[in-house]
C-alpha positions in Angstrom: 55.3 -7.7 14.8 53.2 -5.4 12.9 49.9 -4.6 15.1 47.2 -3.2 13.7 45.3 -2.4 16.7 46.0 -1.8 20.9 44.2 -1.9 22.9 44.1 -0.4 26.3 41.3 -2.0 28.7 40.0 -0.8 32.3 39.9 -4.8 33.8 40.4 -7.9 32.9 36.8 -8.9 31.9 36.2 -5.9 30.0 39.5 -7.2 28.1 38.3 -10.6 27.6 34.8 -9.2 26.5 36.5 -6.8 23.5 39.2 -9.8 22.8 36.4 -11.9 22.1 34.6 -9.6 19.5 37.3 -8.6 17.9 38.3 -12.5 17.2 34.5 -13.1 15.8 35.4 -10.1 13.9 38.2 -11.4 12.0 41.5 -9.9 13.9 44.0 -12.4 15.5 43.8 -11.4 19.3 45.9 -12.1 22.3 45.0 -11.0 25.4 47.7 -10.0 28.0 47.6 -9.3 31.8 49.6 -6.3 31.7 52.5 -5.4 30.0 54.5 -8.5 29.5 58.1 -9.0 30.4 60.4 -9.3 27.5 61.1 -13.0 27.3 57.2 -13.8 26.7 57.2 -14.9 23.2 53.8 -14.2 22.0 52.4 -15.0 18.4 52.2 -12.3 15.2 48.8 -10.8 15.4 46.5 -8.5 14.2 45.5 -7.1 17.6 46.8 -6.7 21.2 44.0 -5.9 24.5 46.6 -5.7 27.7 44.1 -5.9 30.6 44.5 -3.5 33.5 43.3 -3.4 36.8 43.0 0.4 36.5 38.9 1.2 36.7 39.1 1.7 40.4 42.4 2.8 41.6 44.2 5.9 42.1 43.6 8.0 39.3 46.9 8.8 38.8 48.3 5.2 39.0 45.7 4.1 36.6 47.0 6.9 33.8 50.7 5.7 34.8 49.7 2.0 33.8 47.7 3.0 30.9 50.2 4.8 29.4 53.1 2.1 30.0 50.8 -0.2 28.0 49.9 2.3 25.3 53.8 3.1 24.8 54.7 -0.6 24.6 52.1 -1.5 22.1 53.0 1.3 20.3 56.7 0.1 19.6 55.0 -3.0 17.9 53.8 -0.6 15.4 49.8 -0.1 16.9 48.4 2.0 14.0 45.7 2.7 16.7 45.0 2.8 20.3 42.2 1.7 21.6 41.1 2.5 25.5 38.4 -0.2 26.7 36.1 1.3 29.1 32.9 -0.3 30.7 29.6 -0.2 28.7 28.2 1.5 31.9 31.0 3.6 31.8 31.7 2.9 35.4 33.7 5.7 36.8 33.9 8.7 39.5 34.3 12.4 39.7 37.8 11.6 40.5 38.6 9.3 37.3 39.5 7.0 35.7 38.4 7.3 32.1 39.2 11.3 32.0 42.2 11.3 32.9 43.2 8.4 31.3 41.9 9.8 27.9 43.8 12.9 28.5 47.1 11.4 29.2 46.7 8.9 25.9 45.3 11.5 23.7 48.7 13.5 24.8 50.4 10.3 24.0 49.0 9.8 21.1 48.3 13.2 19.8 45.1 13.1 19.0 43.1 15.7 19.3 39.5 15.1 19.7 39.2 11.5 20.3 35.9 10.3 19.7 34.1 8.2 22.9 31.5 5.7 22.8 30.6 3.3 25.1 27.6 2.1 23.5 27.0 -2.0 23.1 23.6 -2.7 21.2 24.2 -6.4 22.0 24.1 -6.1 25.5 21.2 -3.4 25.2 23.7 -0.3 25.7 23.5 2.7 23.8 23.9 6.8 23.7 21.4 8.6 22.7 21.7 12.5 23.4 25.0 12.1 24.8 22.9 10.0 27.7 23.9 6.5 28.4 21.0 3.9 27.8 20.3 0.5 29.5 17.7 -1.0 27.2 14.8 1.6 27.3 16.3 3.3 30.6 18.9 6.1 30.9 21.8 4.8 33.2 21.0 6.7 36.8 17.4 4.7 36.2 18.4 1.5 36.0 19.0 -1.3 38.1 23.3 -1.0 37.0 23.4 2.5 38.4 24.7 0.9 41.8 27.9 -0.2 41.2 29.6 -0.8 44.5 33.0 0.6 43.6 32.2 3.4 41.2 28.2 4.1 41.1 27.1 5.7 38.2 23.9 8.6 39.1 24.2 10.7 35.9 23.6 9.4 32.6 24.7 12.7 30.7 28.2 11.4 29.9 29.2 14.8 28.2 28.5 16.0 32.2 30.1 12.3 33.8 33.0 13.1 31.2 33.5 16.9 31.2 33.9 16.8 35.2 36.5 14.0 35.1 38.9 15.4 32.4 40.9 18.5 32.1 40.4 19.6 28.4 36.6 20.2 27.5 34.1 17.8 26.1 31.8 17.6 23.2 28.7 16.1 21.5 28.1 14.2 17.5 24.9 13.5 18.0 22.6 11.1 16.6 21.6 13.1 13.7 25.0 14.1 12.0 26.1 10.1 13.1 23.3 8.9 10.5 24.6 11.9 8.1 27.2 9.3 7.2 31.0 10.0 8.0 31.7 13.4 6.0 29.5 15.0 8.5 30.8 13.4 11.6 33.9 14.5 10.2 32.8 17.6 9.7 31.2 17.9 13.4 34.2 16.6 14.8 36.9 19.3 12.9 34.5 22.1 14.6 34.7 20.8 17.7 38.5 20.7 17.5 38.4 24.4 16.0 36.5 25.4 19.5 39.6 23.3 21.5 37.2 20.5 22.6 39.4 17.3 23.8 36.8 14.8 23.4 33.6 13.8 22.0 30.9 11.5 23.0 29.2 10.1 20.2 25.6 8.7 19.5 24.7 5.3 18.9 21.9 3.4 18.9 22.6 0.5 16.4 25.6 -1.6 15.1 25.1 0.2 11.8 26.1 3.4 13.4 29.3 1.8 15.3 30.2 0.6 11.9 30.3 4.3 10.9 32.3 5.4 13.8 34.6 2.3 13.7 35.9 3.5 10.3 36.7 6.7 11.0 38.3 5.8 14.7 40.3 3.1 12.3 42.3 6.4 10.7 43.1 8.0 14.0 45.1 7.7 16.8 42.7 7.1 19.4 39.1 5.9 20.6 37.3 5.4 23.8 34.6 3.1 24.1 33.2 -0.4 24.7 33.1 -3.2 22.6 30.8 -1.6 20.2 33.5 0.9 19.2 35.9 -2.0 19.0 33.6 -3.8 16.5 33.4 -1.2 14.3 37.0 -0.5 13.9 37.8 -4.4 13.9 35.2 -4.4 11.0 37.2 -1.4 9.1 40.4 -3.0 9.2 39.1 -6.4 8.0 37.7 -4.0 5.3 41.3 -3.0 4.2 42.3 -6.0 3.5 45.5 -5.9 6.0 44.7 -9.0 8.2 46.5 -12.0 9.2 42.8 -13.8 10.5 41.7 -15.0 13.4 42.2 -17.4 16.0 40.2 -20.4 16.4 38.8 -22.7 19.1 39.4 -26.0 16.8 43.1 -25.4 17.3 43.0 -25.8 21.5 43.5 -29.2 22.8 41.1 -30.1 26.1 42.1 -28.7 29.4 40.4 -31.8 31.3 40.9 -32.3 35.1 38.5 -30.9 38.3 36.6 -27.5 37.7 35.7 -24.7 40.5 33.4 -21.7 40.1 34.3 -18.4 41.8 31.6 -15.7 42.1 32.1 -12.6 43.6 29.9 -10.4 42.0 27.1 -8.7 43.5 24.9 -7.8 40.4 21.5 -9.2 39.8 22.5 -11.4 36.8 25.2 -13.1 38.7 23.2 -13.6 41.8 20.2 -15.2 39.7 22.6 -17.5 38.3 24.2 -18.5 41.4 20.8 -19.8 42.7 20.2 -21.4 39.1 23.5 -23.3 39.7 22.4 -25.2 43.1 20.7 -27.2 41.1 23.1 -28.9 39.5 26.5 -28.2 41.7 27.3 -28.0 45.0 27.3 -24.1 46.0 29.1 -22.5 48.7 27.9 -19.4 50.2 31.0 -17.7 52.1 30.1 -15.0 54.8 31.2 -11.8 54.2 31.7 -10.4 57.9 33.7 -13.9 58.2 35.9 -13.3 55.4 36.4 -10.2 56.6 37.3 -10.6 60.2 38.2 -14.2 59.8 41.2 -16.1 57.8 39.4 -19.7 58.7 36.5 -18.8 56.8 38.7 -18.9 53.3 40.4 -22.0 55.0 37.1 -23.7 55.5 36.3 -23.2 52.0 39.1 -24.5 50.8 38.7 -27.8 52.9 34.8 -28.1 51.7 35.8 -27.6 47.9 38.8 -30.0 48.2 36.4 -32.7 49.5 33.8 -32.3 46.5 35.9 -31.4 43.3 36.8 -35.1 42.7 33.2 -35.8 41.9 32.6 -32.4 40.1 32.4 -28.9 39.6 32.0 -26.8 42.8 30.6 -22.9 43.1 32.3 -21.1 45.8 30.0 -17.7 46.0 31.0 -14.6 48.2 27.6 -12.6 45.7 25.2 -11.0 48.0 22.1 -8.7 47.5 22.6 -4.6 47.3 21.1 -4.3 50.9 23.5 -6.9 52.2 25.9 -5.5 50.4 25.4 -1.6 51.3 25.2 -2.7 55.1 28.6 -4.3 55.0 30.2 -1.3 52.9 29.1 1.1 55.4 30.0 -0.7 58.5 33.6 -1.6 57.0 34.1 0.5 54.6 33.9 -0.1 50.5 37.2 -0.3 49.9 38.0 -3.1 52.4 35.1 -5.1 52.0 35.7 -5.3 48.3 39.4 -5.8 48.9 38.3 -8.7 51.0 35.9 -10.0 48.8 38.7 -10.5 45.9 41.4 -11.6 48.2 39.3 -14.3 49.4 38.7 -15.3 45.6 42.6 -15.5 44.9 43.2 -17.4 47.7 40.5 -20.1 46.6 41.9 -20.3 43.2 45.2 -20.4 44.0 44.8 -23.4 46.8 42.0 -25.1 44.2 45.2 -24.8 41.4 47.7 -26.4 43.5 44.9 -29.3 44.0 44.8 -29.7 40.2 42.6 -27.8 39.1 43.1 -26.2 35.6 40.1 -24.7 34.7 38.2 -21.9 36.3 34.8 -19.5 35.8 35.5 -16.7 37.8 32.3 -14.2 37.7 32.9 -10.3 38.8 35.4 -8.0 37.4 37.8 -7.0 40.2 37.1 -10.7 41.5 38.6 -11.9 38.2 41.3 -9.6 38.0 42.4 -10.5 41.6 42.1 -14.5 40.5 44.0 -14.0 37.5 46.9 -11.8 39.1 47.6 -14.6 42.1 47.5 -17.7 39.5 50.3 -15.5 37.5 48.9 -16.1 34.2 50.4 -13.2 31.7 48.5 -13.9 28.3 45.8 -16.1 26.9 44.4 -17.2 23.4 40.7 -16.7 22.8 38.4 -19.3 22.3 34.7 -19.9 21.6 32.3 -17.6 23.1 30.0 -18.4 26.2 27.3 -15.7 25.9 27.8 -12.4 24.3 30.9 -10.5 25.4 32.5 -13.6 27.4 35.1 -16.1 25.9 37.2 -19.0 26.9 40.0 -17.9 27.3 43.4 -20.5 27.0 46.5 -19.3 29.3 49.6 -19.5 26.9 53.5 -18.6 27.8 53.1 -20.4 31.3 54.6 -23.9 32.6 50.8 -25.0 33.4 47.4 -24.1 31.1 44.5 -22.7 32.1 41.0 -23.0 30.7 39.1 -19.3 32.1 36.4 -18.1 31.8 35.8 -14.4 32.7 32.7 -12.5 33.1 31.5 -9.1 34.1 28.7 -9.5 37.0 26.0 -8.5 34.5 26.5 -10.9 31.4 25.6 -14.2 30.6 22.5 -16.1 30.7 20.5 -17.7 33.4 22.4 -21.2 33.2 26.0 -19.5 32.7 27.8 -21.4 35.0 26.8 -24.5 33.5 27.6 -23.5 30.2 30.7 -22.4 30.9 31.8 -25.5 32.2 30.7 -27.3 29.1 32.7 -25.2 27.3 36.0 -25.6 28.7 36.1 -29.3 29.0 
């Protein structure tokens, strides 16, 4: 296999979100869970994303996991490594994208890798060095309360800088739309004055087209699917492709169909409500998840009854209030585990009932779901909403149609949509 391009991402629907552009972008794509054992024969493509689970764990065990992935796609020749972060750039003081970057810039060895988490599509963009949501820096907006890594600063030369051990920089928006000989130029200085890292300005696909081609000659970028674009858009420029997948090519999944919502974010809660019109919804209780195993055992009995006659929503999503109470009575870290581990368990028992095809919403949700099923690498398909694919499990005995999606995409009718798209 000769890959072009590696990718590195923080979670599973972050993965699925930058497999998906880069597909509509031209690249061949397979997305794995992890680093795959040896005996998974996978296809000759343009581009790898191995999805982690990495965005909220030990900071140390994330940089140990990135690293394995990085190594492995770099014995199948990755001219470049990619590491997919969140387009809120969801992290803490304590990690994980700085010390991640460190340990695959040492990797890698380059020295001033240039980060940008900017996604115009989805109304993300850096201005300043200060992460935008639509016409609101980051701490102002409604995504600044993440329940596992809350994001209060939007100066992400400061959010960077205090995470990461070598020292961080600024391109800014002016020497971006200087063209690439002065970003160039911008970025040798900073490397002169032993800066590890530079965010970088963007505002407009035009400029991540820019940045994309230089980050297509080095070893190593940091960024959302913006980034990813760019660079997907530079390779297809050289002419070194193989092409890219294609929905046409999957055969029907068909059989019963359950939706799993564990996110917490607006978006997702919105569409939750917008789905009881048009599928039995579930609310589980999340003080009886977490102090109660009969709670998951109830839902499983009231989902098992109803997917014969169709689609099913099975919803642990509750408002920031709700949400804040039960974090500080049991703690974040259990309620969340909780929350996820209640999710796996309803996919698993709703696979061994037949069911095939899933629309999990939530990124640690849908990490957790796709870990228990065991599925190791997927295909992607056509797109839901921006950033969110169908994704087709491949090198297992059963296949899966998924659908994964970070709590803050997709439309108001997702969950219906989704559904019609993996048939």
């Amino acid at each position: 296999m000769s890959l072009l391009l590696g990718v590195v991402a923080d979670d599973y629907t972050g993965a699925s979100d930058l497999a998906n552009a880069l597909t509509r972008n031209g690249l061949s794509t397979i997305q794995t869970i992890g680093v795959p054992s040896p005996d998974l024969q996978l296809p000759d493509v343009d581009a790898i994303v191995v999805a982690l689970k990495t965005r909220s764990i030990a900071a140390d065990m994330a940089v140990e996991k990135s690293v394995e992935a990085a190594r492995w796609m770099k014995s199948l020749g990755a001219e470049h490594i990619l590491f997919k972060v969140c387009s809120t750039f969801d992290s803490t003081d304590a990690g994980n994208i700085g010390p991640v970057t460190d340990a695959l810039a040492a990797l890698t060895g380059e020295s001033v890798a240039l980060v940008n988490p900017s996604f115009p599509e989805n109304r993300r963009t850096v201005y300043q060095g200060h992460l935008f949501v639509g016409d609101r820096p980051l701490d102002e907006s409604p995504l600044r309360d993440h329940p596992l890594n809350p994001m209060h600063d939007a100066d992400l030369v400061r959010v960077l800088g205090r995470q990461s051990r070598r020292p961080v920089g600024l391109i800014d928006l002016q020497t971006v739309l200087a063209g690439r000989e002065a970003i160039e130029a911008r970025r040798n200085a900073l490397a002169s004055e032993g800066i590890g890292a530079a965010i970088v300005d963007a505002i407009t696909e035009s400029e991540l087209n820019v940045i994309g081609e230089i980050a297509a000659r080095m070893a190593l970028s940091v960024g959302a699917s913006g980034i990813g674009i760019g660079i997907a858009r530079a390779l297809v420029a050289r002419g070194s492709v193989k092409g890219s997948n294609t929905s046409a090519a999957f055969a029907p999944i068909g059989g019963p169909a359950v939706c799993l919502a564990g996110s917490c974010s607006r978006a997702t809660l919105a569409q939750v409500q917008r789905a009881e019109a048009v599928m039995p919804v579930l609310h589980l209780d999340v003080e009886d998840v977490l102090g109660l195993g009969s709670a998951i055992e109830a839902a499983i009995a009231w989902a098992g009854e109803r997917i014969g006659s169709g689609p099913v929503l099975i919803a642990s999503s509750a408002d920031a209030a709700v949400v804040e109470t039960i974090q500080s009575r049991h703690g974040r870290a259990r309620a969340g585990h909780a929350i996820e581990s209640a999710m796996a368990a309803l996919a698993v028992a709703m696979a061994a009932r037949g069911v095939h095809r899933l629309v999990v919403a939530g990124g640690e949700t849908s990490g957790a779901v796709v870990d228990r099923l065991g599925l190791k690498a997927f295909l992607i398909g056509a797109e839901i909403a921006p950033g969110v694919p169908v994704l087709i499990s491949v090198g297992g005995r059963d296949r899966f149609g998924v659908v994964l999606k970070s709590g803050n995409f997709g439309g108001p009718d997702f969950f219906a949509d989704a559904l019609k798209a993996i048939a």
